[in-house]
Backbone of each chain as ProteinMPNN parsed JSONL, in Angstrom:
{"seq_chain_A": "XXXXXXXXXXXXXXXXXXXXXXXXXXXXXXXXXXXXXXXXXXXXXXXXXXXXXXXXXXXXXXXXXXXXXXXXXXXXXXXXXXXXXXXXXXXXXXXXXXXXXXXXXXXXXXXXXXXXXXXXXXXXXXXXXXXXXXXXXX", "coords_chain_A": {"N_chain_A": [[-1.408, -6.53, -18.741], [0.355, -5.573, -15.722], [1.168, -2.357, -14.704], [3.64, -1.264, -13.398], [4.972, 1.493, -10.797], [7.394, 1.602, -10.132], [10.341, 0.285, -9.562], [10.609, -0.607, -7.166], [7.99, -1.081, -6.879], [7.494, -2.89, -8.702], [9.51, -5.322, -8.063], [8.417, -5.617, -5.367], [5.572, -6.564, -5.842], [6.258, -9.094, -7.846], [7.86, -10.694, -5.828], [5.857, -11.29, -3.905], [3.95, -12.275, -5.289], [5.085, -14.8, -5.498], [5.624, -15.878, -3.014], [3.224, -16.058, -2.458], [1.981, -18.344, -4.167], [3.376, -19.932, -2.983], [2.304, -20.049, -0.249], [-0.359, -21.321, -1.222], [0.554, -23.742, -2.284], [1.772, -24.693, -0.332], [-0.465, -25.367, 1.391], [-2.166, -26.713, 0.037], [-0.403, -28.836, -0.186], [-0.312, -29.939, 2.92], [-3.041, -30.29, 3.318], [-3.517, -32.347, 2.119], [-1.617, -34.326, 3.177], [-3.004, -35.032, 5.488], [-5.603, -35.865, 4.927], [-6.667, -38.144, 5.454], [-7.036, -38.36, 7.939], [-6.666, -36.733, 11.025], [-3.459, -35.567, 12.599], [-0.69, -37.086, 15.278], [0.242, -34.46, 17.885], [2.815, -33.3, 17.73], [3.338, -34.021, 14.768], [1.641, -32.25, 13.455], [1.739, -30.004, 14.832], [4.294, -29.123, 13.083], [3.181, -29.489, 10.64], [0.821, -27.403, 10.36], [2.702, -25.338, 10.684], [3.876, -24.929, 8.261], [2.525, -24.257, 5.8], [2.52, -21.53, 7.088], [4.707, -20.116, 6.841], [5.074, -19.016, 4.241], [3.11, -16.855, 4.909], [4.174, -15.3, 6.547], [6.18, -14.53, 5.046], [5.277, -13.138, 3.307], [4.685, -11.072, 4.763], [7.381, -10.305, 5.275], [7.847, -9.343, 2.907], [6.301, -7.021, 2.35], [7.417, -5.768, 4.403], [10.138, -5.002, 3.212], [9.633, -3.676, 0.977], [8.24, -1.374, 1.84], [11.122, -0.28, 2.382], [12.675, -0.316, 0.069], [10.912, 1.5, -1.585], [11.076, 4.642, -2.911], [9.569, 6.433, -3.536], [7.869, 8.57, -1.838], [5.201, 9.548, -1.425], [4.017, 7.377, -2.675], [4.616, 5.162, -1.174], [3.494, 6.413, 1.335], [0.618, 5.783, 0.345], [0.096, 3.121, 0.238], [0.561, 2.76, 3.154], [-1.408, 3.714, 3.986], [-3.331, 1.563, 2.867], [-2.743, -0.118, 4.011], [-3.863, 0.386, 6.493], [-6.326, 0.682, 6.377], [-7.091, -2.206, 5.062], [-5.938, -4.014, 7.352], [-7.68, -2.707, 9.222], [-10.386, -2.985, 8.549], [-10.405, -6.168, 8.048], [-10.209, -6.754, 10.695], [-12.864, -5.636, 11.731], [-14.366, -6.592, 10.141], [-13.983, -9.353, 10.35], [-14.854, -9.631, 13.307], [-17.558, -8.429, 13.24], [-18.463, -10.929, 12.043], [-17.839, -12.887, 13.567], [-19.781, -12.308, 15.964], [-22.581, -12.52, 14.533], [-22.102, -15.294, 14.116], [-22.06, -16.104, 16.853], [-24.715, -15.404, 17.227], [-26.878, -16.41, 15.438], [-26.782, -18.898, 13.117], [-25.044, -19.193, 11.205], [-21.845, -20.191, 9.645], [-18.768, -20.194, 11.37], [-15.698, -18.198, 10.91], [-12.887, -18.995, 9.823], [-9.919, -19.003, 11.136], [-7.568, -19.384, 8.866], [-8.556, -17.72, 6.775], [-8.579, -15.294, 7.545], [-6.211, -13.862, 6.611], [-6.438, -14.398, 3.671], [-8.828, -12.283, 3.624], [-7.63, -10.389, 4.778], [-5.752, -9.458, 2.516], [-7.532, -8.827, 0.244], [-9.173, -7.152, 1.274], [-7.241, -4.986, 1.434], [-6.121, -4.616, -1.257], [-8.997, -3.702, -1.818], [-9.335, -0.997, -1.189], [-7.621, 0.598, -1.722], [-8.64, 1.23, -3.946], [-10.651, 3.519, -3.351], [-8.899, 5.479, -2.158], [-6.901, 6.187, -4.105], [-8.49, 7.357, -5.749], [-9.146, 9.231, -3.896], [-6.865, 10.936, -3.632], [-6.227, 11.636, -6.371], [-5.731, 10.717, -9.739], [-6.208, 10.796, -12.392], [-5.324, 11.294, -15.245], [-3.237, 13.689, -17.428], [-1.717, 16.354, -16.596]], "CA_chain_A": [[-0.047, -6.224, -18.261], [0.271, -4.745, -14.783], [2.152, -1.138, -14.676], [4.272, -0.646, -11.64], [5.174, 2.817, -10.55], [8.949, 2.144, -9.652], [10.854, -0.751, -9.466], [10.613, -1.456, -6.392], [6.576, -1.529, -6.76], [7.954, -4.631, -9.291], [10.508, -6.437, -7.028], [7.287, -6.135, -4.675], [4.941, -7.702, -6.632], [6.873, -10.403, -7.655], [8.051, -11.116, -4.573], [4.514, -11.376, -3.263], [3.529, -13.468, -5.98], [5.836, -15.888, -5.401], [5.28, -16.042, -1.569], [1.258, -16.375, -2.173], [2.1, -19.366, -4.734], [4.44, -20.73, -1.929], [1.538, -20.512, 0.506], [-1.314, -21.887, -1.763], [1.184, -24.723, -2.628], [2.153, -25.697, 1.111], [-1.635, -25.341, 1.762], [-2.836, -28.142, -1.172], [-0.109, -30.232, 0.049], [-0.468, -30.2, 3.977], [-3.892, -30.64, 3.178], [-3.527, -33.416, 1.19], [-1.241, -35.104, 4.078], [-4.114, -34.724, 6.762], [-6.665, -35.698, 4.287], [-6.589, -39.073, 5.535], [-7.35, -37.945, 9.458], [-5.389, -36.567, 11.917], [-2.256, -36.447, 13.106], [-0.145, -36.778, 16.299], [0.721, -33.035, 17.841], [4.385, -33.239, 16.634], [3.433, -33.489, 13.213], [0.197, -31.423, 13.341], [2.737, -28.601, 14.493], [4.694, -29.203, 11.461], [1.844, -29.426, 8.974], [0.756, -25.924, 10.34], [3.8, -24.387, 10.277], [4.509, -25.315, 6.628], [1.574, -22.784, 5.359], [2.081, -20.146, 8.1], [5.822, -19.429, 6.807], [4.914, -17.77, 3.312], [2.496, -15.51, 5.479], [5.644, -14.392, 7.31], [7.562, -14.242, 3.755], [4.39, -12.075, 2.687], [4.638, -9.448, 5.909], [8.619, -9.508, 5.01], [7.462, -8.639, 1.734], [5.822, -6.121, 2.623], [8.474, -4.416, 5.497], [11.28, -4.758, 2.492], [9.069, -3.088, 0.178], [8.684, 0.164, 2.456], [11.892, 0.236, 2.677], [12.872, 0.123, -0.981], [10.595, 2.752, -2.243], [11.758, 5.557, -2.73], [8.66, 7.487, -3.546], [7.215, 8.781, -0.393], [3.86, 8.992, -1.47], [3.764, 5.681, -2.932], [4.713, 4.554, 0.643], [1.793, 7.037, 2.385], [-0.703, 5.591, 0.042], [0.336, 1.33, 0.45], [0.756, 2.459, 4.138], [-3.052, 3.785, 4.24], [-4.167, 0.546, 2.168], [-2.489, -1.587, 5.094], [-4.652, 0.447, 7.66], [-7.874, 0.067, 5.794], [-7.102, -3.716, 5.238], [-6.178, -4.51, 8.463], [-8.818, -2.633, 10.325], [-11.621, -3.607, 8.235], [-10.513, -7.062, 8.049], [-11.004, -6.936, 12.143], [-14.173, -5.207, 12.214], [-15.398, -8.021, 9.551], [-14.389, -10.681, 11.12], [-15.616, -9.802, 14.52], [-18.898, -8.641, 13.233], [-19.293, -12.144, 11.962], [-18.39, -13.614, 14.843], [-21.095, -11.628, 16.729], [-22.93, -13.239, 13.986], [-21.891, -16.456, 14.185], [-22.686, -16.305, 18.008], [-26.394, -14.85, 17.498], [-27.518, -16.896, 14.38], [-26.242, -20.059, 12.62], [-24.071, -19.241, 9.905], [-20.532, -20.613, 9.967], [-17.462, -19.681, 11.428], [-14.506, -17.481, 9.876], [-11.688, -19.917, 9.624], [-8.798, -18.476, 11.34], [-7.038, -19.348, 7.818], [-8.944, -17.143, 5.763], [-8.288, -14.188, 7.995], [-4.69, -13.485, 6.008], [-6.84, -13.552, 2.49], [-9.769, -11.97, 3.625], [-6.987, -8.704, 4.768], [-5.196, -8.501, 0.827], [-8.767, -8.724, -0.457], [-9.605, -5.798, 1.43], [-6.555, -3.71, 1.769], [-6.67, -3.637, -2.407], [-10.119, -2.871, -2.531], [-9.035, -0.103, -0.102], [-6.474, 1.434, -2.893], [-9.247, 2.141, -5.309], [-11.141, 5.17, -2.63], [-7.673, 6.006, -1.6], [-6.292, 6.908, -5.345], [-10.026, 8.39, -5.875], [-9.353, 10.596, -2.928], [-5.362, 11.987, -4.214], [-6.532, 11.696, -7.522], [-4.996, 10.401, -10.242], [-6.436, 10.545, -14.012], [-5.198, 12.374, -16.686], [-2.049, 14.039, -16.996], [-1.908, 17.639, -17.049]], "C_chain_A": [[-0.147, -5.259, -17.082], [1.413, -3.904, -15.047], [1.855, -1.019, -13.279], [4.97, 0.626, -11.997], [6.857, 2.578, -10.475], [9.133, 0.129, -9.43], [11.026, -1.504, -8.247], [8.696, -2.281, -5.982], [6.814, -3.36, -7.607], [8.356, -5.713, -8.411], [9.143, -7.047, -5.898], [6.232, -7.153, -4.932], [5.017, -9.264, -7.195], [7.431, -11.255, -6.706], [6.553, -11.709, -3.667], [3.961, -12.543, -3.909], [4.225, -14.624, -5.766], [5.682, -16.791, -3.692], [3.87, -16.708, -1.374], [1.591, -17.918, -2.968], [2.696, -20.528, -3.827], [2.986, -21.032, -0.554], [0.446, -21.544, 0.042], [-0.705, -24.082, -2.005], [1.254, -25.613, -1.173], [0.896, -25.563, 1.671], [-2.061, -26.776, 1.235], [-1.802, -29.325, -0.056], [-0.197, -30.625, 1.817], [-2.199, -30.667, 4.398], [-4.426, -32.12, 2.896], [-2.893, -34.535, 2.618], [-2.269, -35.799, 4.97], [-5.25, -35.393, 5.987], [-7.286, -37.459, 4.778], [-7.1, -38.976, 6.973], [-6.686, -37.206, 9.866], [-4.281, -36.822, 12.324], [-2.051, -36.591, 14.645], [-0.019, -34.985, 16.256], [1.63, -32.621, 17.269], [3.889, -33.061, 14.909], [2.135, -32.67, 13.071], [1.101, -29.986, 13.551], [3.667, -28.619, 13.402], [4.069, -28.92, 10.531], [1.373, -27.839, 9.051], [2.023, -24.898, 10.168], [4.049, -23.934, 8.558], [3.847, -24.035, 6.22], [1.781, -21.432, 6.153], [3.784, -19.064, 7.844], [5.541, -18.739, 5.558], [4.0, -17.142, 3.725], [3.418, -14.939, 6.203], [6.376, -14.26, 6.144], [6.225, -13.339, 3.621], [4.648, -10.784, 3.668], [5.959, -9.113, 5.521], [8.593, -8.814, 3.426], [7.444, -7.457, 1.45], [6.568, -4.941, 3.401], [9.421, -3.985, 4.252], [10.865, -3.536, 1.308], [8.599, -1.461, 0.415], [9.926, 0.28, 2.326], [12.819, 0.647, 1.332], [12.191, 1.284, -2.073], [10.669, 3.788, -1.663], [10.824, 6.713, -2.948], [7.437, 7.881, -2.478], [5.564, 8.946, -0.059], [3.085, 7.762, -2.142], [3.648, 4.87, -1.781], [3.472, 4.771, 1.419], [0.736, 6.158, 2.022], [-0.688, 3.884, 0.216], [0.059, 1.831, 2.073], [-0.742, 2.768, 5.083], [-3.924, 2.492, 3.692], [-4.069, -0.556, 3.352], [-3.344, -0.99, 6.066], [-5.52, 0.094, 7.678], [-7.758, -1.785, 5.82], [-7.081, -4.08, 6.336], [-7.735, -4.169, 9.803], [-10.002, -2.985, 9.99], [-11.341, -5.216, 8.042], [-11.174, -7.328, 10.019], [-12.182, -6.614, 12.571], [-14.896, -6.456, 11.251], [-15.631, -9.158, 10.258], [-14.503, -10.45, 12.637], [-17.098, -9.08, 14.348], [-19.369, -10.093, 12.678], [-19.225, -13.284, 12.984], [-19.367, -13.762, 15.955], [-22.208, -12.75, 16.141], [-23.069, -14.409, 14.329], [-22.445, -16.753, 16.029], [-24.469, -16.246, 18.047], [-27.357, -15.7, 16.569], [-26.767, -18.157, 14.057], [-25.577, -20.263, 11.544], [-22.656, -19.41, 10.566], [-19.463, -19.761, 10.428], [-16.458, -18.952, 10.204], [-13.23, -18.721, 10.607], [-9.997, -18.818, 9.757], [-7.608, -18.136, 10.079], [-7.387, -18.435, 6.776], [-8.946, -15.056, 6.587], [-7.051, -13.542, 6.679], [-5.717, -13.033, 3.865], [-7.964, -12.32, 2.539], [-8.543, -10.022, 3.646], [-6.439, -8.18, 3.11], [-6.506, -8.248, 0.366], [-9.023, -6.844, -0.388], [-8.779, -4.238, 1.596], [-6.573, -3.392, 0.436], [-7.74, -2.944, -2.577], [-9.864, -1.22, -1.898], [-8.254, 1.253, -0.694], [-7.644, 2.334, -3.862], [-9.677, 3.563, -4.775], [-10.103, 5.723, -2.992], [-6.847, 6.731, -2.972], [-7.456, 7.536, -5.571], [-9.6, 9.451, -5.285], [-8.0, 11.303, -3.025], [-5.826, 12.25, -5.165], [-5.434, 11.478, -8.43], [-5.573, 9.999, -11.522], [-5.936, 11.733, -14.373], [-3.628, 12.997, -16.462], [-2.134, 15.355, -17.684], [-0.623, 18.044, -17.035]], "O_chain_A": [[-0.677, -4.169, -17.298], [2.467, -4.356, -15.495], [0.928, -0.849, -12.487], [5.451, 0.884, -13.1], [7.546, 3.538, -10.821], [8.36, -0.811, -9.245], [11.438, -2.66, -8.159], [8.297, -3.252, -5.34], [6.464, -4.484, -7.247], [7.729, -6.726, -8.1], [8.862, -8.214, -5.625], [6.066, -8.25, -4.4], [4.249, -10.218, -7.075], [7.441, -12.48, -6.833], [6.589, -12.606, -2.824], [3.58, -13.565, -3.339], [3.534, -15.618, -5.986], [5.657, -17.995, -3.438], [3.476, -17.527, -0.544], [1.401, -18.836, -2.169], [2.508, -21.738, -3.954], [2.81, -22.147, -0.062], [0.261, -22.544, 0.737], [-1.318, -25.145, -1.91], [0.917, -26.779, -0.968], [1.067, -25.654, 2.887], [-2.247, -27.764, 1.944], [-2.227, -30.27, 0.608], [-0.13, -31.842, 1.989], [-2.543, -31.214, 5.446], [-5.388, -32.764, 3.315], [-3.626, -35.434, 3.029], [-2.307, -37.02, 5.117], [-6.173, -35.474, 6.797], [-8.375, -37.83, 4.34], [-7.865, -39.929, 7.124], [-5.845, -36.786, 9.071], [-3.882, -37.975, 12.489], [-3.001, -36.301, 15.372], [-0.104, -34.285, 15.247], [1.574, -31.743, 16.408], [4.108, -32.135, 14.128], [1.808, -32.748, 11.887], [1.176, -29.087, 12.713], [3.503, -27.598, 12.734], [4.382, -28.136, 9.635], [1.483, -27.093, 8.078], [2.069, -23.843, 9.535], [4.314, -22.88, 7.98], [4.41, -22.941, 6.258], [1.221, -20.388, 5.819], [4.059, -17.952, 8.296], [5.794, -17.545, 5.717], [3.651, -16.442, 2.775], [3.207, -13.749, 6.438], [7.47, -13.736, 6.358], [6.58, -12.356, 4.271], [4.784, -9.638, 3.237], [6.166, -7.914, 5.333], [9.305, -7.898, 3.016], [8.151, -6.825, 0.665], [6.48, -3.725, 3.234], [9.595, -2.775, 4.106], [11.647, -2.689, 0.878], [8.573, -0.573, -0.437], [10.065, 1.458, 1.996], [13.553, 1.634, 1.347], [12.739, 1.789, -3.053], [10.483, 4.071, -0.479], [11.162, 7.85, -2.62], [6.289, 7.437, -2.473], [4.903, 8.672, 0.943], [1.913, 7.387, -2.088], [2.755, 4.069, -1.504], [2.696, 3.972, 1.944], [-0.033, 5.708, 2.87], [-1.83, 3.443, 0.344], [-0.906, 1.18, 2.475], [-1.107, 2.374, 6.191], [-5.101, 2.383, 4.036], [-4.843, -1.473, 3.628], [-3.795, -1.89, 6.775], [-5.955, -0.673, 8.536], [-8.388, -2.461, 6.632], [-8.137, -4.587, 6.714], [-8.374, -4.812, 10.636], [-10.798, -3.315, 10.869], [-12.442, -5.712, 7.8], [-12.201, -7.881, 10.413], [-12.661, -7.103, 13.594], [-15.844, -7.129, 11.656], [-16.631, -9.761, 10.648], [-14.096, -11.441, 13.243], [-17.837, -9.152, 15.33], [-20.543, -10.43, 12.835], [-20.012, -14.195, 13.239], [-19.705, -14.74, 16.622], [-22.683, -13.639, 16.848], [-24.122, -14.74, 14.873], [-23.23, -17.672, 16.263], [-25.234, -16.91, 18.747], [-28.553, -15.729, 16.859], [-25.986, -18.468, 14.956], [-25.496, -21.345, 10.962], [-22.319, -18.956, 11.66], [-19.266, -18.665, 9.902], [-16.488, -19.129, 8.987], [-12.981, -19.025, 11.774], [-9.314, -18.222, 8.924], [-6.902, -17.127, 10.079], [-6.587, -18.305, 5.85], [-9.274, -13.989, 6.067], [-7.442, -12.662, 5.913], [-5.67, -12.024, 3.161], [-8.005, -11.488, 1.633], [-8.627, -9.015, 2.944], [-6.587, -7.071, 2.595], [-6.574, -7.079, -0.013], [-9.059, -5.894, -1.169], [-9.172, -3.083, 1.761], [-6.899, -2.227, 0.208], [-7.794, -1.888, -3.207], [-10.466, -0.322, -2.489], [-8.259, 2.426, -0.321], [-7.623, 3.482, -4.305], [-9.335, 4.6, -5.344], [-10.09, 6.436, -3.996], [-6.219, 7.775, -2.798], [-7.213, 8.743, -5.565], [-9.581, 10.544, -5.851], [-7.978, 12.386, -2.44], [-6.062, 13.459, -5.157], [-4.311, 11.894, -8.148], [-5.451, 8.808, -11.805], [-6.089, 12.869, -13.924], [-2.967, 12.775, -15.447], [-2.464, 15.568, -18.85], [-0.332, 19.188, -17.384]]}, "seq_chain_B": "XXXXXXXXXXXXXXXXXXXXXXXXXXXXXXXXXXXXXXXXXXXXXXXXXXXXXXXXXXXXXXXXXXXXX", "coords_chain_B": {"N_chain_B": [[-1.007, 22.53, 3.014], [0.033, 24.988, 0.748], [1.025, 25.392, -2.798], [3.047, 26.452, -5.368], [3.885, 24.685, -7.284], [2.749, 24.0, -9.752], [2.12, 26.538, -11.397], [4.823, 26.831, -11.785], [5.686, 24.878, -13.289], [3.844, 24.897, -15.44], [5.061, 27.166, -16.395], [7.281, 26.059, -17.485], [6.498, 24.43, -19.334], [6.019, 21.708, -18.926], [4.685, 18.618, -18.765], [2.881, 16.755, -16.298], [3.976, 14.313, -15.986], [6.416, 14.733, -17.294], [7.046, 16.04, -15.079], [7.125, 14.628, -12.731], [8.819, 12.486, -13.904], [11.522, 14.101, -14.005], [11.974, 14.315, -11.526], [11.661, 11.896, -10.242], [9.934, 10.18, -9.13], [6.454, 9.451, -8.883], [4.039, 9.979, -11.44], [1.346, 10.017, -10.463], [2.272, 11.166, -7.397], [3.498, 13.787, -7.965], [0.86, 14.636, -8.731], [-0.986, 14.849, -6.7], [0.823, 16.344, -4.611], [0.426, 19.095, -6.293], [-1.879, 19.422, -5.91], [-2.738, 19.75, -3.43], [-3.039, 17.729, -1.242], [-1.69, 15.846, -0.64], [1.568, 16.383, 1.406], [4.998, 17.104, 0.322], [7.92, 14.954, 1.512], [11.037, 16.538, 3.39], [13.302, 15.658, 2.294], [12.532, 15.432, -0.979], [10.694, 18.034, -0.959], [13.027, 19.361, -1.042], [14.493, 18.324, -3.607], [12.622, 19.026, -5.212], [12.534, 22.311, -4.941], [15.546, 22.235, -5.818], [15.561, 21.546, -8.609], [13.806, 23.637, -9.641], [15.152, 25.796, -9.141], [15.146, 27.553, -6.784], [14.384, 28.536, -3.965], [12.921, 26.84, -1.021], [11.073, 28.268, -0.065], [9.88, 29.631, -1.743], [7.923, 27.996, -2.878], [6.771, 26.245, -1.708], [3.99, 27.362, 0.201], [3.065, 27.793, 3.395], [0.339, 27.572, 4.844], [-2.219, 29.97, 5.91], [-2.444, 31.408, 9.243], [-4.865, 31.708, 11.191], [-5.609, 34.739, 12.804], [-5.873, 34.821, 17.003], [-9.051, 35.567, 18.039]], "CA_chain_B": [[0.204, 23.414, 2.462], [-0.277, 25.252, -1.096], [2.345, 25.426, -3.156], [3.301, 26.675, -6.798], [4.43, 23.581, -8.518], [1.5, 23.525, -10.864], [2.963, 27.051, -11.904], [6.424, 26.599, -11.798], [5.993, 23.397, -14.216], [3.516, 25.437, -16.622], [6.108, 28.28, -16.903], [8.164, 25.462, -18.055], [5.341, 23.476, -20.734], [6.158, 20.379, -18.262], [3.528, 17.764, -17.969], [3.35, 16.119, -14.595], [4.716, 13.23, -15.802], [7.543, 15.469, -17.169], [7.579, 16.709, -13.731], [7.367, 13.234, -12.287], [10.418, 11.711, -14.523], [13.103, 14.911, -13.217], [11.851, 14.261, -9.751], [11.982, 10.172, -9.941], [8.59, 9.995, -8.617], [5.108, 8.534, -9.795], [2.907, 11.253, -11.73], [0.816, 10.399, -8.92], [2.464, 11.811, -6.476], [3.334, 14.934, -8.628], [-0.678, 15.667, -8.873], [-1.022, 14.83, -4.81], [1.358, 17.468, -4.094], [0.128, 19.664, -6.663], [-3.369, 19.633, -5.523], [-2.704, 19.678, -2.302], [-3.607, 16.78, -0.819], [-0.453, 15.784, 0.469], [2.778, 17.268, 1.67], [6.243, 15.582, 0.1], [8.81, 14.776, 2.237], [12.095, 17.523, 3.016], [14.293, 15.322, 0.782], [11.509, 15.201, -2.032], [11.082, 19.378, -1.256], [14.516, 19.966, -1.488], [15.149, 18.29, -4.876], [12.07, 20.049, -6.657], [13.457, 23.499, -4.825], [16.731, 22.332, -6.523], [15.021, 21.727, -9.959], [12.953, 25.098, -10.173], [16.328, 26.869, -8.983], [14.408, 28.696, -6.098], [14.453, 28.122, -2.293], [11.775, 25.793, -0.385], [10.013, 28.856, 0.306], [8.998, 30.144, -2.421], [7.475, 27.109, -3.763], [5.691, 25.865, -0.659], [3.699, 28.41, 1.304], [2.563, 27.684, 4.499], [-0.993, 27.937, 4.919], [-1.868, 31.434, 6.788], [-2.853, 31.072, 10.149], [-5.849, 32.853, 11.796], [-5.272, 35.321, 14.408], [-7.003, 34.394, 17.651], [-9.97, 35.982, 18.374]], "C_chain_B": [[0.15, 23.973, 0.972], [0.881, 25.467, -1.633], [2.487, 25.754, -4.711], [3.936, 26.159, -8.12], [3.824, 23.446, -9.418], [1.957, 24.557, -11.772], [4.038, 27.118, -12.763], [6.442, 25.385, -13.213], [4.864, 23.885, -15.763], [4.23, 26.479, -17.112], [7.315, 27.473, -17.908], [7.715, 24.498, -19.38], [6.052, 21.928, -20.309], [4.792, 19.71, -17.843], [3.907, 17.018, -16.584], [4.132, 14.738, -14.78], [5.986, 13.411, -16.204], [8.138, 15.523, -15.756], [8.67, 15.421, -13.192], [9.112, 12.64, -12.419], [11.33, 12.578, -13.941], [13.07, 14.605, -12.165], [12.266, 12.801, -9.114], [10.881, 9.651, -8.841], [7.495, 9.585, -9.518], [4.483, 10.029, -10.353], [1.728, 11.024, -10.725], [0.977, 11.31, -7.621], [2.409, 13.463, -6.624], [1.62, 15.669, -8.389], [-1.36, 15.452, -7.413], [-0.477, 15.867, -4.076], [0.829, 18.819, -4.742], [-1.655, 20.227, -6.156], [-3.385, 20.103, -3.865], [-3.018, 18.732, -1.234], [-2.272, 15.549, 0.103], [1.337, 16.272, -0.008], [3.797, 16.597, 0.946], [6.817, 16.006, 1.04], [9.665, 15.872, 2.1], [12.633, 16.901, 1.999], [13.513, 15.511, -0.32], [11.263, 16.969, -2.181], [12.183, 20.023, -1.834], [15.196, 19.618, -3.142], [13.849, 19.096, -5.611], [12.633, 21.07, -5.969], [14.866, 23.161, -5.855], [16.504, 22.192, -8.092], [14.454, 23.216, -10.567], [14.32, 26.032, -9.667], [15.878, 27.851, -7.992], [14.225, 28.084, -4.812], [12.658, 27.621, -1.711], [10.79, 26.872, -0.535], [9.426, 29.61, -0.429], [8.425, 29.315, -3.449], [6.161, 26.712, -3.004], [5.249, 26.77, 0.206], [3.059, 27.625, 2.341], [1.153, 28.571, 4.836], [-0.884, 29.436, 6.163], [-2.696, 30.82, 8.12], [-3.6, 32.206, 10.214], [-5.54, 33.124, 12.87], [-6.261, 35.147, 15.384], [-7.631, 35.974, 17.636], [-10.097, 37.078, 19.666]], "O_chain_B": [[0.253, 23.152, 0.06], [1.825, 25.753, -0.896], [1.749, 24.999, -5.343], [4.289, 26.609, -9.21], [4.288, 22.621, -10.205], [2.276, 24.157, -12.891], [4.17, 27.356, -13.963], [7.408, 25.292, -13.97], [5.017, 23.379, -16.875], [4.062, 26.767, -18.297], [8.02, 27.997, -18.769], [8.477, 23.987, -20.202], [6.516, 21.149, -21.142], [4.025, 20.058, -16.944], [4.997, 16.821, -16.046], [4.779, 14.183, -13.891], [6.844, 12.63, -15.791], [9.259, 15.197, -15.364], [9.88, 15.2, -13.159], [10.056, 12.46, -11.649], [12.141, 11.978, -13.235], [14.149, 14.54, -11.575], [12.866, 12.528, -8.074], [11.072, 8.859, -7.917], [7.631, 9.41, -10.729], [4.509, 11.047, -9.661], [1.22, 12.024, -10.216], [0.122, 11.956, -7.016], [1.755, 14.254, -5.944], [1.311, 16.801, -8.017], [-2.397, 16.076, -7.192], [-1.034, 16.332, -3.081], [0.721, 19.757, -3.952], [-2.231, 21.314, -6.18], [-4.233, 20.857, -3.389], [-3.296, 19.278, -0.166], [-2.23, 14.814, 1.089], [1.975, 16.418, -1.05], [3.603, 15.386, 0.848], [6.583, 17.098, 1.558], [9.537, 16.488, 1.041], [12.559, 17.371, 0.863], [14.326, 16.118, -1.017], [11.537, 17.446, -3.282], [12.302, 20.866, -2.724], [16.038, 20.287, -3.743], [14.121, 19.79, -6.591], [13.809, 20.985, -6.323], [15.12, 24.028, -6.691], [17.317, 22.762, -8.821], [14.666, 23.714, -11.673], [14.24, 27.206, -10.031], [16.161, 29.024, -8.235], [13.842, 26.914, -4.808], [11.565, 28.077, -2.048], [9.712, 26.598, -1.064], [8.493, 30.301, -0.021], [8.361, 29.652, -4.631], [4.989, 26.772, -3.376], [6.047, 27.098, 1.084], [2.436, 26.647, 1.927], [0.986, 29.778, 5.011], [0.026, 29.796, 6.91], [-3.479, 29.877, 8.007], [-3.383, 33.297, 9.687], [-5.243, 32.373, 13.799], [-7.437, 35.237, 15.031], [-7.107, 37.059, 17.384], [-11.198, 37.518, 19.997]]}, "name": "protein", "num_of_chains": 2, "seq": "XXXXXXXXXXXXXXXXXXXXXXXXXXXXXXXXXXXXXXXXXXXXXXXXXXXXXXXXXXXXXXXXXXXXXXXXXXXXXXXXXXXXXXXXXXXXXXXXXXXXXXXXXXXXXXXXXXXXXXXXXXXXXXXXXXXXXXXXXXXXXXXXXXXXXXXXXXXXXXXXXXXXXXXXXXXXXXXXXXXXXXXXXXXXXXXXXXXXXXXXXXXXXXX"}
């Protein structure tokens, strides 16, 4: 059972979840369309779009979700998890592009940019409550 | 910024999550401010000042500055 701090950490969460299910979903099935070859451009911009709108419902997620909590260091510490995520997602994936230029291991898939940042902005939470601290209750 | 909420809330036999619940904050935050580790917000000062019954400034001190040299 996940424990949220405040109700709007909830509304967030669920909201998120529902958005990621919405992407994974219009992923399988635009996949599935294409799976057959290519398309024309017209519908090739369609087919991408489809997946690329619950990553814009995930960032509004995310703005609505500052703006409903109300606990200001709940905010500081999500708003340090988005720095860490984002900036180490860019230093990853352009050291593997370096990579990928110098050696023969595969490309980063423009698509996997978006998971590769939640991956790392949670892992990003665990230092970050390490370093306020937060066991025990005195 | 140091501050005497850790005090103020043992004068009272308040755990932080006591604290927490009057304040409408995470016991997180409570032991962030308490430690020092980060500042709360004026609105977030102003309601614990209005809980402990005692003005901003004698809760939160302002670190001392060193005189130049």
């Amino acid at each position: 059972m996940l424990i949220c701090k405040s109700a709007a950490e909830r509304r967030y969460l669920v909201r998120l979840l529902v958005a990621g299910l919405l992407y994974i979903l219009a992923t399988f099935v635009t996949i599935h369309i294409l799976y057959h070859g290519r398309t024309t451009l017209p519908m090739g911009l369609l087919l991408a779009a489809i997946p690329s709108v619950p990553l814009f419902a995930m960032i509004a997620v995310v703005a609505i979700y500052l703006k409903e909590e109300k606990d200001d260091f709940q905010r500081e510490l999500f708003i340090q998890s988005l720095l860490w995520g984002m900036g180490g997602t860019l230093a990853l994936t352009s050291f593997w592009s370096f990579l990928h230029l110098f050696t023969h291991v595969p490309p980063v898939d423009g698509f996997h940019v978006f998971v590769i940042f939640w991956v790392l902005m949670g892992v990003a939470t665990i230092p970050l409550r390490r370093y306020y601290g937060g066991a025990g209750n005195d | 910024m140091t501050n005497r909420l850790r005090v103020l809330r043992a004068e009272r036999a308040w755990s932080q999550q006591d604290l927490a619940e009057r304040l409408e904050v995470s016991r997180q935050s409570v032991n962030a401010i308490e430690t020092g580790r980060y500042d709360p917000s004026l609105p977030l000062a102003f309601r614990i000042a209005r809980l402990f019954g005692l003005p901003i400034e004698q809760i939160f001190l302002e670190d001392a500055k060193q005189p130049n040299q």
